[in-house]
Backbone as CSV, one residue per row, in Angstrom:
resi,resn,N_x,N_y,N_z,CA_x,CA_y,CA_z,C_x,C_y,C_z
1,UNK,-23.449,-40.951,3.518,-23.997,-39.740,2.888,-23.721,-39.797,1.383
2,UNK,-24.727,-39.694,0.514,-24.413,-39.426,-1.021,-23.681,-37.929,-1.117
3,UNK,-23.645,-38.561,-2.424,-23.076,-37.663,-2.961,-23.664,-36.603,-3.501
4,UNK,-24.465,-36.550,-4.252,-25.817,-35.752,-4.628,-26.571,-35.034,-3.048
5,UNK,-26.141,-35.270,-1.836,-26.153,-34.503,-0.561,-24.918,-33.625,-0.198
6,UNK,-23.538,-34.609,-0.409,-22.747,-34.045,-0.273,-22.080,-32.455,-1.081
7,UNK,-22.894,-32.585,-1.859,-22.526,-31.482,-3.272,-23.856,-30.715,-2.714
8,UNK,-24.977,-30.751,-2.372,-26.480,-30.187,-2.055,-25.673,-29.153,-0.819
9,UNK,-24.849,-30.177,0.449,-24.691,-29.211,1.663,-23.491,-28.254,1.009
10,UNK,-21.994,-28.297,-0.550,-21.525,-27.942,-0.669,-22.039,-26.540,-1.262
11,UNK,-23.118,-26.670,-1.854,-24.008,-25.470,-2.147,-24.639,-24.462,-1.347
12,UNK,-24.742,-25.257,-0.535,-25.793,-24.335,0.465,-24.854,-23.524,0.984
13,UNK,-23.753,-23.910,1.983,-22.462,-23.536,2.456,-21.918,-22.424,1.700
14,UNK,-21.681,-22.529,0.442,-21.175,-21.641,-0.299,-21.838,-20.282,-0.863
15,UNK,-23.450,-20.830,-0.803,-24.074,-19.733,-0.873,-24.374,-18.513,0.114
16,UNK,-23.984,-19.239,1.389,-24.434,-18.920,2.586,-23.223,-18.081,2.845
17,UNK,-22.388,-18.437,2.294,-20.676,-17.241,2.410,-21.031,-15.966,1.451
18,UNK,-21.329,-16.544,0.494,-21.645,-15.919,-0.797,-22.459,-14.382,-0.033
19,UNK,-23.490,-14.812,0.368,-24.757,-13.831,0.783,-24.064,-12.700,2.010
20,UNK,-23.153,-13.810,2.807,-22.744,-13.129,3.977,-21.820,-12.180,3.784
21,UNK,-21.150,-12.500,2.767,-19.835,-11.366,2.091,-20.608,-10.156,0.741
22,UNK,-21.589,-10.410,0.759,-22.638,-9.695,0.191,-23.270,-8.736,0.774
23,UNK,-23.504,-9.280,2.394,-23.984,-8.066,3.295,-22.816,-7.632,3.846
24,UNK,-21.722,-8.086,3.826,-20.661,-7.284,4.634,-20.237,-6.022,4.199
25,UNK,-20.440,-6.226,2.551,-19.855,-5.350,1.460,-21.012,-4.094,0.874
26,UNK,-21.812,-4.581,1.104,-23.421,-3.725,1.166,-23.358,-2.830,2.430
27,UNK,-22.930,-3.450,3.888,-22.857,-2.310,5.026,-21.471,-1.807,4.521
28,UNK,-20.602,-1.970,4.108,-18.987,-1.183,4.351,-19.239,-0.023,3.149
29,UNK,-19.932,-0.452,1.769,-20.711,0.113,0.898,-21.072,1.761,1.896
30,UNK,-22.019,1.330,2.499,-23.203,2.351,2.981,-22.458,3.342,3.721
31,UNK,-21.138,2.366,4.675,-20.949,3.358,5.532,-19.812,4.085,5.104
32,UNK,-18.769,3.748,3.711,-18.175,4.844,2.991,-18.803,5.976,2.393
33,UNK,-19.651,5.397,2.154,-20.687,6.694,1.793,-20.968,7.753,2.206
34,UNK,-21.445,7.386,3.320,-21.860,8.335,4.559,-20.952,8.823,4.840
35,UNK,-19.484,8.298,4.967,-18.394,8.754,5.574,-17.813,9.839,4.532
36,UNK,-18.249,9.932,3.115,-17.779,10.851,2.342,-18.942,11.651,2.286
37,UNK,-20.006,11.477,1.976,-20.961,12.670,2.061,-20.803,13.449,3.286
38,UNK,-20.426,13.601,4.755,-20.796,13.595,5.553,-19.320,14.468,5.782
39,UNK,-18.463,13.950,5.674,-16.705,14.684,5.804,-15.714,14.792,4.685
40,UNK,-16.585,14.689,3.873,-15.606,14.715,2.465,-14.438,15.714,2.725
41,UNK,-15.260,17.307,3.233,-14.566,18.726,3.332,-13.013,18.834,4.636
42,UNK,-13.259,17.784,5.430,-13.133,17.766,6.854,-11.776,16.392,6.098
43,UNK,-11.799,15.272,5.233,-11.279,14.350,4.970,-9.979,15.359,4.173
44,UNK,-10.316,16.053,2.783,-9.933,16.390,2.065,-8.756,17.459,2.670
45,UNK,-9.432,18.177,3.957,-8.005,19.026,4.096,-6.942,18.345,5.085
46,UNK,-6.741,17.408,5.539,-6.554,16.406,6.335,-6.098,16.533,5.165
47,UNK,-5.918,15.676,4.161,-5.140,14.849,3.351,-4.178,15.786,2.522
48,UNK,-4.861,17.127,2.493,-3.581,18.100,1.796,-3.050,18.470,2.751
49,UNK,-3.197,18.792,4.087,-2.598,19.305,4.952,-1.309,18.285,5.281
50,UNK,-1.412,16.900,5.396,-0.110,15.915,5.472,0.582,15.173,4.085
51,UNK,-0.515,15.108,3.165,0.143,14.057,2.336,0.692,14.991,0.960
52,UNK,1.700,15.232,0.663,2.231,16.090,-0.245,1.694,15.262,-1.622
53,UNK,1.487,14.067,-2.035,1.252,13.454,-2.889,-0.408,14.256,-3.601
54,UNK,-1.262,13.787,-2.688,-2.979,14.624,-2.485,-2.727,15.810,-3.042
55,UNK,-1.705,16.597,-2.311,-1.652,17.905,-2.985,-1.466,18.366,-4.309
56,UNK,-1.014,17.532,-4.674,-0.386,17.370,-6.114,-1.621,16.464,-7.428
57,UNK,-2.358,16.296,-6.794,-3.484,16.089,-7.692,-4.588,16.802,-8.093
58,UNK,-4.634,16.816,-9.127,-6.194,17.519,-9.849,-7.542,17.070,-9.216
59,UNK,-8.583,17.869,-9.157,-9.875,17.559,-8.161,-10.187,16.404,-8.357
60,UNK,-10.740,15.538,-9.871,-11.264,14.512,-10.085,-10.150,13.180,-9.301
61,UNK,-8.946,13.355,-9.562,-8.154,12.271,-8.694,-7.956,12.671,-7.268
62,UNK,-8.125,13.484,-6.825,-8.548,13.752,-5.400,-9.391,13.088,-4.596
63,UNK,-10.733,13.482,-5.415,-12.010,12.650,-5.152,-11.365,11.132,-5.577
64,UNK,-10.977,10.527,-6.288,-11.249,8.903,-6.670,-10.291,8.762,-5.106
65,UNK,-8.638,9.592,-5.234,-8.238,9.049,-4.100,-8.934,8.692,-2.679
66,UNK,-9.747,10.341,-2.151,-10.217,10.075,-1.215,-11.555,8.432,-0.798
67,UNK,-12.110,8.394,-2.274,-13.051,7.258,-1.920,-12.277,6.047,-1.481
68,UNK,-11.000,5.883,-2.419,-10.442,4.718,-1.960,-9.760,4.530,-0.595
69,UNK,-8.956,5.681,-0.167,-8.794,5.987,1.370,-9.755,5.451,2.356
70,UNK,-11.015,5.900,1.830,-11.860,5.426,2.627,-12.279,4.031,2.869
71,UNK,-12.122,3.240,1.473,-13.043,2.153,1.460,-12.107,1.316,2.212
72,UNK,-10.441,1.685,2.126,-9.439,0.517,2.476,-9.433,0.774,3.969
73,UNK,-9.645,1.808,4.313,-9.568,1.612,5.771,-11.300,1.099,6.160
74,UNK,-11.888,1.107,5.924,-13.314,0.201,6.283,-13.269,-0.963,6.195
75,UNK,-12.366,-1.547,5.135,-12.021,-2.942,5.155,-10.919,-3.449,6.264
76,UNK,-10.118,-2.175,6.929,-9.018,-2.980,8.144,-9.249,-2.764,9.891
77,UNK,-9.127,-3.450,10.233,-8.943,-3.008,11.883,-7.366,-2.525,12.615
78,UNK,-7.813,-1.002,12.681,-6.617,-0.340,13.579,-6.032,-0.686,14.819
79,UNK,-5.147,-1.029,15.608,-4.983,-1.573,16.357,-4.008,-0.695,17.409
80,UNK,-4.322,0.160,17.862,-3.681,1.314,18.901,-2.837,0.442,19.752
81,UNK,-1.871,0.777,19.894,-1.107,0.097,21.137,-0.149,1.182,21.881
82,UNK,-0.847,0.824,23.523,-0.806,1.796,24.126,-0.826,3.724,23.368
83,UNK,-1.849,3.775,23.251,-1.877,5.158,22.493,-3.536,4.966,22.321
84,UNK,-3.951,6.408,22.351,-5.046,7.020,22.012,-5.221,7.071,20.714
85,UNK,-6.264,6.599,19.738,-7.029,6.619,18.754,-7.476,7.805,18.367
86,UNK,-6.993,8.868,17.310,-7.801,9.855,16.645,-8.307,9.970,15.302
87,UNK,-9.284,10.566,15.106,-9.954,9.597,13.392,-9.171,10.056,12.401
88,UNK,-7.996,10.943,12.558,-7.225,11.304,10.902,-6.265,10.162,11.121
89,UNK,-5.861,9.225,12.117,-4.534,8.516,12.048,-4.571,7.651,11.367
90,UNK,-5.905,6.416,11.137,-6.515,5.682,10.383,-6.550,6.075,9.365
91,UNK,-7.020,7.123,8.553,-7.416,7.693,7.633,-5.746,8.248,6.790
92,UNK,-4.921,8.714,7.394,-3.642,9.012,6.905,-2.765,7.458,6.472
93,UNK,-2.909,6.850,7.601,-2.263,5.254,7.377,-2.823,5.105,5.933
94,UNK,-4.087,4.522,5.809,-5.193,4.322,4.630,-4.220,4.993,3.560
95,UNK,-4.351,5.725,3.763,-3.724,7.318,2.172,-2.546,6.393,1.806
96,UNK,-1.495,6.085,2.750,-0.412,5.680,2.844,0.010,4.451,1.919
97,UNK,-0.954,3.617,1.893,-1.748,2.210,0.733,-2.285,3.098,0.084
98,UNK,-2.954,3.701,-0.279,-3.640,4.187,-1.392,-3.030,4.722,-2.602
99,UNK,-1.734,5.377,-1.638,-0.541,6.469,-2.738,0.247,5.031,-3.460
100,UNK,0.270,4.121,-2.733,1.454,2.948,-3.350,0.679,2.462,-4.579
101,UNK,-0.984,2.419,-4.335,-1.519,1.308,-5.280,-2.667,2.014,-5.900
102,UNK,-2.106,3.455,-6.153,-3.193,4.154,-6.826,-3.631,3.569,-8.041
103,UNK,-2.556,3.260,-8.781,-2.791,2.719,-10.720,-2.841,1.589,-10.321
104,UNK,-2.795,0.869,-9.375,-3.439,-0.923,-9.212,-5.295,-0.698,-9.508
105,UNK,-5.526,-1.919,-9.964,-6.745,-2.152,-10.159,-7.298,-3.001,-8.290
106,UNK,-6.377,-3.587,-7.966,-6.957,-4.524,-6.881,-5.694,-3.430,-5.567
107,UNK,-6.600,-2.738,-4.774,-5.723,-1.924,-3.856,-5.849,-2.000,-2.440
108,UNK,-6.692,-3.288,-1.973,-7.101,-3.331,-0.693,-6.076,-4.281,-0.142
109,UNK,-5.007,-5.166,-0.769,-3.948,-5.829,0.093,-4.793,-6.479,0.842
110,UNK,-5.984,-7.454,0.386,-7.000,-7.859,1.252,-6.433,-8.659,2.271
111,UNK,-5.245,-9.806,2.403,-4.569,-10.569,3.064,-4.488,-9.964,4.813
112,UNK,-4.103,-9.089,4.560,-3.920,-7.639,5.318,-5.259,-7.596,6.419
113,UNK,-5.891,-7.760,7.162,-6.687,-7.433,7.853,-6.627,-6.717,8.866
114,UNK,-5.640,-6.295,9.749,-4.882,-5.821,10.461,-4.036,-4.825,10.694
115,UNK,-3.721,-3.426,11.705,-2.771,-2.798,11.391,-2.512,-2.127,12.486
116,UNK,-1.162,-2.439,13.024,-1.170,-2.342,14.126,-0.096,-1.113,14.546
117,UNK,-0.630,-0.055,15.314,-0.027,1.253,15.256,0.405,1.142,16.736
118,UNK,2.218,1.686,16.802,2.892,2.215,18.145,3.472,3.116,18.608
119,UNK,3.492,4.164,19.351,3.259,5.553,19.624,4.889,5.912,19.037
120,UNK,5.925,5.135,19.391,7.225,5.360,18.730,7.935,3.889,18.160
121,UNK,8.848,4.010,18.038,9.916,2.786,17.997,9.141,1.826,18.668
122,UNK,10.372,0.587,18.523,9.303,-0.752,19.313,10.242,-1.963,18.677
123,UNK,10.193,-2.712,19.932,11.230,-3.446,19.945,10.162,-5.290,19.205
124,UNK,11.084,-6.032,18.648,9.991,-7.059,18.025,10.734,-8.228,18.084
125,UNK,10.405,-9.427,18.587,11.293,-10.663,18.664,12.010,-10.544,19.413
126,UNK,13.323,-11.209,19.090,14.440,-11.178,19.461,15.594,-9.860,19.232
127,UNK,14.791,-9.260,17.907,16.184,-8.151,17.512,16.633,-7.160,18.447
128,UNK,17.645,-6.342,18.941,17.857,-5.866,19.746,17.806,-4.188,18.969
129,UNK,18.043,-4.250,17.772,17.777,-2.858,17.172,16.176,-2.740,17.487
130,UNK,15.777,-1.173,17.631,14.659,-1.381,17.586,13.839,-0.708,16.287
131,UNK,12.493,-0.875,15.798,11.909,-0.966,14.888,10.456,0.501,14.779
132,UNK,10.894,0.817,13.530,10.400,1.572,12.857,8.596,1.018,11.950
133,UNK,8.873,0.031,11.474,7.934,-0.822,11.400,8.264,-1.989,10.637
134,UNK,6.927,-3.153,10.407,7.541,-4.054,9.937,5.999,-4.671,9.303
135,UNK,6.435,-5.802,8.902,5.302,-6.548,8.116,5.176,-7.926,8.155
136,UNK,4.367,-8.628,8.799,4.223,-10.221,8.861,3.082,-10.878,8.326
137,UNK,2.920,-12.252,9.064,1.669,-13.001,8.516,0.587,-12.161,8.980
138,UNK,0.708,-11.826,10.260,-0.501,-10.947,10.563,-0.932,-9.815,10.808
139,UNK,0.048,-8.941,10.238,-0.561,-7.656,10.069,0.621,-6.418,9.627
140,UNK,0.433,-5.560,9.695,1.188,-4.479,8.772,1.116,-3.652,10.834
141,UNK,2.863,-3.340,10.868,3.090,-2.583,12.337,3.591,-1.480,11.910
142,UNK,3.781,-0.263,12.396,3.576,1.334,12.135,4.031,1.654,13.432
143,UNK,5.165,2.508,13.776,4.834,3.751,14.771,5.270,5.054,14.319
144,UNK,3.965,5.443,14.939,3.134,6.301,14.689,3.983,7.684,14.713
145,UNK,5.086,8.456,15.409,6.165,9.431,15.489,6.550,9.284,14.056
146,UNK,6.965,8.324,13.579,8.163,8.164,12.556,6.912,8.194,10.871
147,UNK,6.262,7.955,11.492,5.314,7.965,10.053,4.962,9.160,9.740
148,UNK,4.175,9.997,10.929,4.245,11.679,10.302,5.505,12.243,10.183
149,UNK,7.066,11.882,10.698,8.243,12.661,10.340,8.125,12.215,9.152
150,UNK,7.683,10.834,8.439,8.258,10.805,7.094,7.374,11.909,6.159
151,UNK,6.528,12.034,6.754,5.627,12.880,5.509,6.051,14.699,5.768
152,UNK,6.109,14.955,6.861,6.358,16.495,7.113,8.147,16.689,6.779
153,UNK,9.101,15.426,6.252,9.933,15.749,5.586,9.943,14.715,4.726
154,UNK,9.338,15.590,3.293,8.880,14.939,2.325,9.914,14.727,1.150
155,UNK,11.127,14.394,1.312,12.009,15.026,0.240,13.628,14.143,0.646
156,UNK,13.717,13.496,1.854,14.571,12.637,1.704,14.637,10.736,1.566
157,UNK,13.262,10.578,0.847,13.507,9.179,0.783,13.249,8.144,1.580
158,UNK,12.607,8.665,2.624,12.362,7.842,3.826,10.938,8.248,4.473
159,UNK,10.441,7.329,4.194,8.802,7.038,4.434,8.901,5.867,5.603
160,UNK,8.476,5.481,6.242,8.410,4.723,7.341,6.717,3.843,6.496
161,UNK,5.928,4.986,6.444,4.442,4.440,5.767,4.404,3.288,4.407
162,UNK,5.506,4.744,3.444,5.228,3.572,2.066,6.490,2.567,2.025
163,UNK,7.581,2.127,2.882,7.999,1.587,2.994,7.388,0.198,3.669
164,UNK,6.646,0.271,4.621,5.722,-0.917,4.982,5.192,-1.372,4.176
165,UNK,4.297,-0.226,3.210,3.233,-0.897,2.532,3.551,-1.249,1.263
166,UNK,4.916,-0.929,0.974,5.761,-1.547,-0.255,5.979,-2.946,0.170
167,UNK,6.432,-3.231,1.397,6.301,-4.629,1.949,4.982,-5.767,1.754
168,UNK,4.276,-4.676,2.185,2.694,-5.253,2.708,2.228,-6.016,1.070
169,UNK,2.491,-4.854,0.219,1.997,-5.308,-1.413,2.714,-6.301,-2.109
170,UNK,4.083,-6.447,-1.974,4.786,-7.408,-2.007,4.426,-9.091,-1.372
171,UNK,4.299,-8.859,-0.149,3.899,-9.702,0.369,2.336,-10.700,-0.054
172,UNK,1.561,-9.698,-0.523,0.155,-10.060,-0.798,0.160,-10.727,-2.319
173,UNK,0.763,-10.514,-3.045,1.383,-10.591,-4.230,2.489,-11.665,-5.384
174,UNK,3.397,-11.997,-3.637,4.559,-13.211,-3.905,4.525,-13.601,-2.955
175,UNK,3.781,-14.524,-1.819,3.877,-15.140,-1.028,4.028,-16.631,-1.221
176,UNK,4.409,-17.632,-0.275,4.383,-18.733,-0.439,3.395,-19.660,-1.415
177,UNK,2.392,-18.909,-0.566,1.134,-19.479,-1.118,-0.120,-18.500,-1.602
178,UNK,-1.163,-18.875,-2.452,-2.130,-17.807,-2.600,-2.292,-16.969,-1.475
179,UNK,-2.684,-15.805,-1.213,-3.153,-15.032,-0.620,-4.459,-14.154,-1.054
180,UNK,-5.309,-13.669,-0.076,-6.172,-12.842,-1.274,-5.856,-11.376,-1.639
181,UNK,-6.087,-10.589,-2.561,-5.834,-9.345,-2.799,-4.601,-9.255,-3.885
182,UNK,-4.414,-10.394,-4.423,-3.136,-10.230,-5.421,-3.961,-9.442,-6.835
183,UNK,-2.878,-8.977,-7.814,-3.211,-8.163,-8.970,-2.450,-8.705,-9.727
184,UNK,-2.905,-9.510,-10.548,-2.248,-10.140,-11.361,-1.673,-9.234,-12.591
185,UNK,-1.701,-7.865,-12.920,-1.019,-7.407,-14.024,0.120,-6.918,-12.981
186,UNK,0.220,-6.383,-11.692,0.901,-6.069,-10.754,2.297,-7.267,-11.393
187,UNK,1.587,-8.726,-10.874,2.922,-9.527,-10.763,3.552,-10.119,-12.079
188,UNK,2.889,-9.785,-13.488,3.453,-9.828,-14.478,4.282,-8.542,-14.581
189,UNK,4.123,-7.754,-14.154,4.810,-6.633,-14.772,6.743,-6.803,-13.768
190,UNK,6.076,-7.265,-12.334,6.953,-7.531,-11.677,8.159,-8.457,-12.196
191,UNK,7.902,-9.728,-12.885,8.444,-10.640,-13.610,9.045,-9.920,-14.592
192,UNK,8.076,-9.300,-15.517,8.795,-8.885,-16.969,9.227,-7.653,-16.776
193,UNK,9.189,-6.597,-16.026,9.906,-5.313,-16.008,10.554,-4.713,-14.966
194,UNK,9.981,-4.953,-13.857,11.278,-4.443,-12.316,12.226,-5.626,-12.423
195,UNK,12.107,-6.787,-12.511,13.079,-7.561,-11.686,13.704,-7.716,-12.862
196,UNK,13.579,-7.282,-14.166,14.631,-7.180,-14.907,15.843,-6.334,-15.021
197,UNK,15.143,-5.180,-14.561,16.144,-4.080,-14.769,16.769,-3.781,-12.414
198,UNK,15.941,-4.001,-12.273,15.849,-3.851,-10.226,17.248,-4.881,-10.035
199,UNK,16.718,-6.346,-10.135,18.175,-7.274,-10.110,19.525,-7.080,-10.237
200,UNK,19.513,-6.107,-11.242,20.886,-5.596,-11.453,21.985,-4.772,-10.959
201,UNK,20.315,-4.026,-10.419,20.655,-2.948,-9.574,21.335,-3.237,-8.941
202,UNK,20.496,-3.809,-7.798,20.602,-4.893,-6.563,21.872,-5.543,-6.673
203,UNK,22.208,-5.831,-7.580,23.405,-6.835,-7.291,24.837,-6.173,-7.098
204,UNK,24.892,-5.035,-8.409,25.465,-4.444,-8.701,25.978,-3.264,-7.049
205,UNK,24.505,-3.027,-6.193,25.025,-2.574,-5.603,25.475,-3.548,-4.004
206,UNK,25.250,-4.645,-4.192,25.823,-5.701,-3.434,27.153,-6.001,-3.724
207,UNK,27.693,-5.509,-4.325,29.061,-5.683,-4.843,29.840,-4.525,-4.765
208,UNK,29.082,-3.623,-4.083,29.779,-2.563,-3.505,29.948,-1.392,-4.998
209,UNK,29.615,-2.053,-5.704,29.790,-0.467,-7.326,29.007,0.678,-7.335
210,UNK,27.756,0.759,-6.542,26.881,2.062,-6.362,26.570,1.811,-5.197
211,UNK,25.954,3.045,-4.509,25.423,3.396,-3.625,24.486,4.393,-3.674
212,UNK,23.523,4.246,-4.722,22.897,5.921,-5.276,21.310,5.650,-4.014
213,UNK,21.171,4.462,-3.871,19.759,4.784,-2.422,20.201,4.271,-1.305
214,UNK,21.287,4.757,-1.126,21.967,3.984,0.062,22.186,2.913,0.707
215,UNK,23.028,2.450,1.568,23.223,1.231,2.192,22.056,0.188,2.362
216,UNK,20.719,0.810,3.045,20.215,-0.170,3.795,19.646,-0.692,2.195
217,UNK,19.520,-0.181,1.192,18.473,-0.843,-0.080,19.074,-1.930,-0.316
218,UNK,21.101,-2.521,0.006,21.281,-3.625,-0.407,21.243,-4.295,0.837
219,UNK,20.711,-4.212,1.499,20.307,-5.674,2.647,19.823,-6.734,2.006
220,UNK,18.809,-7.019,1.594,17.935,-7.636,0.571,17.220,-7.242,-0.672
221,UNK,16.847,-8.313,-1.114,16.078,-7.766,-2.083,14.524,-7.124,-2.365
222,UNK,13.698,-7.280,-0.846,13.002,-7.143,-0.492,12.869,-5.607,0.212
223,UNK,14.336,-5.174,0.515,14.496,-3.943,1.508,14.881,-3.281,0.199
224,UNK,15.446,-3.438,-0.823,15.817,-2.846,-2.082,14.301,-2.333,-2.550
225,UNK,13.422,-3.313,-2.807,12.221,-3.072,-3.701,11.686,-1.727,-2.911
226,UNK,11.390,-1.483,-1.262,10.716,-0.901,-0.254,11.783,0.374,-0.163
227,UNK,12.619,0.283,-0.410,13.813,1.915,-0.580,13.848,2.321,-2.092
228,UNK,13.356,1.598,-3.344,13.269,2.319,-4.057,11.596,2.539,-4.347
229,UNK,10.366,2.263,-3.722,9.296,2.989,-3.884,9.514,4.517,-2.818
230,UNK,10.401,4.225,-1.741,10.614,5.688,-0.806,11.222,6.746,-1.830
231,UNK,12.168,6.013,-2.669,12.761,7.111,-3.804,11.832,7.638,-4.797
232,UNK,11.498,6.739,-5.269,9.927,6.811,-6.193,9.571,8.277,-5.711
233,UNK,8.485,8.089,-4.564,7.624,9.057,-4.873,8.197,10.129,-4.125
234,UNK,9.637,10.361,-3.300,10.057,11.276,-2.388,10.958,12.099,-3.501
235,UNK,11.657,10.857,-4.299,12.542,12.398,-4.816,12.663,11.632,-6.450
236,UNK,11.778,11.479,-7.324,11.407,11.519,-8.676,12.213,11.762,-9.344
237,UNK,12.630,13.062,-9.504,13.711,13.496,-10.353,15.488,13.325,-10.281
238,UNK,15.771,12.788,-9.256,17.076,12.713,-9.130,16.539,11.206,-8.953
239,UNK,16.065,10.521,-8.533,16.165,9.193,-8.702,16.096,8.565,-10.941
240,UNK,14.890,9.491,-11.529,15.561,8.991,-12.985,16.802,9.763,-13.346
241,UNK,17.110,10.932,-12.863,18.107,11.088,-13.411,19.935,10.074,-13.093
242,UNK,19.496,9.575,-12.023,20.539,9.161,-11.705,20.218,7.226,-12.289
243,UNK,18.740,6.795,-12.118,18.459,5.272,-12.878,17.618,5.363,-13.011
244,UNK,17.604,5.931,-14.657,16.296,6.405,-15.545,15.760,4.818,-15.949
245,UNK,16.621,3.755,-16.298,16.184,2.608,-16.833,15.097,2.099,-15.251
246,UNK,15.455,1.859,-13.702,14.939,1.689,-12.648,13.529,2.721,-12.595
247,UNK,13.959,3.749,-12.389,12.775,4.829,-12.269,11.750,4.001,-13.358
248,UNK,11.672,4.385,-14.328,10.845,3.969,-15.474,10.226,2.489,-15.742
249,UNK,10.719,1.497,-14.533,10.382,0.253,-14.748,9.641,-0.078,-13.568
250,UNK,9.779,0.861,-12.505,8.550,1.141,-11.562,7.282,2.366,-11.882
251,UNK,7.376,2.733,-12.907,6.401,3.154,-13.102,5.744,2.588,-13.742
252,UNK,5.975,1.701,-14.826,5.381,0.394,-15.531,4.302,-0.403,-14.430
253,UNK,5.388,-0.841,-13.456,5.060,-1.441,-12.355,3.762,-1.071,-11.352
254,UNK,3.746,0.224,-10.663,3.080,0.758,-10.203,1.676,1.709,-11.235
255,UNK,2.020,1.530,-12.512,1.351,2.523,-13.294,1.291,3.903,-12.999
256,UNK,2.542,4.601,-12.395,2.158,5.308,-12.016,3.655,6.326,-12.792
257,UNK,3.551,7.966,-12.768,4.585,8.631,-12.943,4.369,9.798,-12.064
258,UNK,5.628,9.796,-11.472,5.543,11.198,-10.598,5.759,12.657,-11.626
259,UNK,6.129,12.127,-12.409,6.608,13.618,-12.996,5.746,13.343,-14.908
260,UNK,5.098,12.833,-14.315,3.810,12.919,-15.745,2.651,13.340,-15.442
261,UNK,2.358,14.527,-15.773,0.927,15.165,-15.790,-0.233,14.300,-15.843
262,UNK,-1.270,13.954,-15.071,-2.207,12.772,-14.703,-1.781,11.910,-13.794
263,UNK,-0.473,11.389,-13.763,-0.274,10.586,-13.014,0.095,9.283,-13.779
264,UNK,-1.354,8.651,-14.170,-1.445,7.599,-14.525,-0.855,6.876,-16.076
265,UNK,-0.141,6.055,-16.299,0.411,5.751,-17.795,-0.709,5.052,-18.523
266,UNK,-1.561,3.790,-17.517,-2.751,3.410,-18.138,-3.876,3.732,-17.621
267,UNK,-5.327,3.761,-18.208,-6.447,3.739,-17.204,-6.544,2.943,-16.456
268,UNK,-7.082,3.331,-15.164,-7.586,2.705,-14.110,-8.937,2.088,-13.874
269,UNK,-9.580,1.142,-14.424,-10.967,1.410,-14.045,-11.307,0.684,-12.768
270,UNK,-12.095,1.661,-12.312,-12.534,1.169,-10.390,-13.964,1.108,-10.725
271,UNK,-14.467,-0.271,-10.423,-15.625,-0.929,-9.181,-15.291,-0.884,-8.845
272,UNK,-16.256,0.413,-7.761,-16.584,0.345,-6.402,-17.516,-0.192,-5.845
273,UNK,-18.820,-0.925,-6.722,-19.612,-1.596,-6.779,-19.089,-2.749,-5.210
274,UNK,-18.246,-3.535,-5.697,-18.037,-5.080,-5.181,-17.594,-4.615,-3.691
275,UNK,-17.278,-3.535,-3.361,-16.913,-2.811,-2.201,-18.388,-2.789,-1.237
């Protein structure tokens, strides 16, 4: 086979992905659409009614939130185990990514295809503790009890939701190898501003000198990053007051401020187009 064939079938092939991820994104397109024209009213109190974050936004970021809620869960498959399927559970999970990676430009954790929900606790591997949720190669795990306690007590630090998906973004982000859905100002900022001032933390409280987010944040450094986004957005003000240099270097990070009017430190601009 030439080569001038071999490069001819490399074209065709590629175009033929090209077109197919073109119509995938053209139907997921159509059917967010519909899904907001259609329940915007029905979406919107759903989302103030559980997510204290939603509540706390002005109409225009309401609306951007809700579109993106939508589009990220059109892009994943829910995965009920043993448990009945109802359409706000999907839709709350969704919120759950949405609140972590609002000021991200790239918020779909595309790597992610998967998400697999369990009516309580749930035992995984070998560990004999059992599990709240967790995060692997193939998919982001949730049960489902512990995720609405984290939100209907909104105020001690413990999210079961954005603790996964502090994982999940991490993961998509610094993995071994490429993955898709990374944000590249995400992982510069990660380099030059959390893990400068976070490391220290971390170490500092591995050495037993603080304890200001408790025990489990020095397990790793990975369980550190995922207990201080639970501090982040659960309790804002006593987290800078107590590590204003930390607080302030995840908001860099996330672009985001809980206790700054807008929210946002930079603009966001969203295509929704490529969706």
């Amino acid at each position: 086979m030439t080569s001038g064939i071999i490069f001819l079938l490399i074209v065709v092939v590629a175009g033929s992905l090209s077109f197919a991820h073109y119509l995938r994104n053209r139907f997921l397109a159509q059917k967010v659409k519909e899904q907001y024209d259609t329940k915007h009213n029905a979406y919107d109190a759903i989302l103030q009614q559980y997510i204290p974050y939603y509540r706390n936004l002005n109409t225009a970021l309401r609306e951007r939130f809700l579109k993106r809620t939508l589009i990220f869960r059109a892009t994943k498959h829910f995965e009920f185990v043993e448990m009945e399927e109802e359409d706000h559970m999907s839709l709350l999970i969704s919120a759950a990514a949405v609140q972590l990676t609002f000021g991200l430009q790239h918020f779909l954790m595309d790597h992610f295809h998967k998400i697999y929900i369990m009516k309580r606790d749930y035992h995984y591997g070998l560990f004999n503790v059992p599990f709240q949720g967790h995060v692997n190669e193939d998919g982001i795990y949730l049960s489902w009890n512990n995720f609405l306690n984290s939100y209907a007590n909104y105020s001690d630090g413990d999210n079961v939701g954005l603790h996964e998906m502090a994982h999940a973004l991490a993961y998509v982000n610094f993995p071994e190898h490429e993955h898709e859905g990374e944000d590249e100002g995400f992982q510069y900022r990660w380099f030059k501003t959390f893990t400068a001032t976070g490391r220290e933390v971390f170490n500092r409280m591995q050495a037993g000198e603080m304890n200001l987010l408790g025990s489990y944040a020095a397990t790793n450094y990975q369980e550190f990053w995922a207990v201080c986004v639970e501090n982040f957005f659960e309790r804002p003000t006593s987290f800078k007051i107590q590590l204003p240099e930390l607080y302030d270097a995840i908001c860099k990070l996330l672009n985001q401020d809980m206790l700054k009017s807008g929210i946002f430190l930079e603009p966001v601009n969203d295509d929704y187009s490529q969706y």
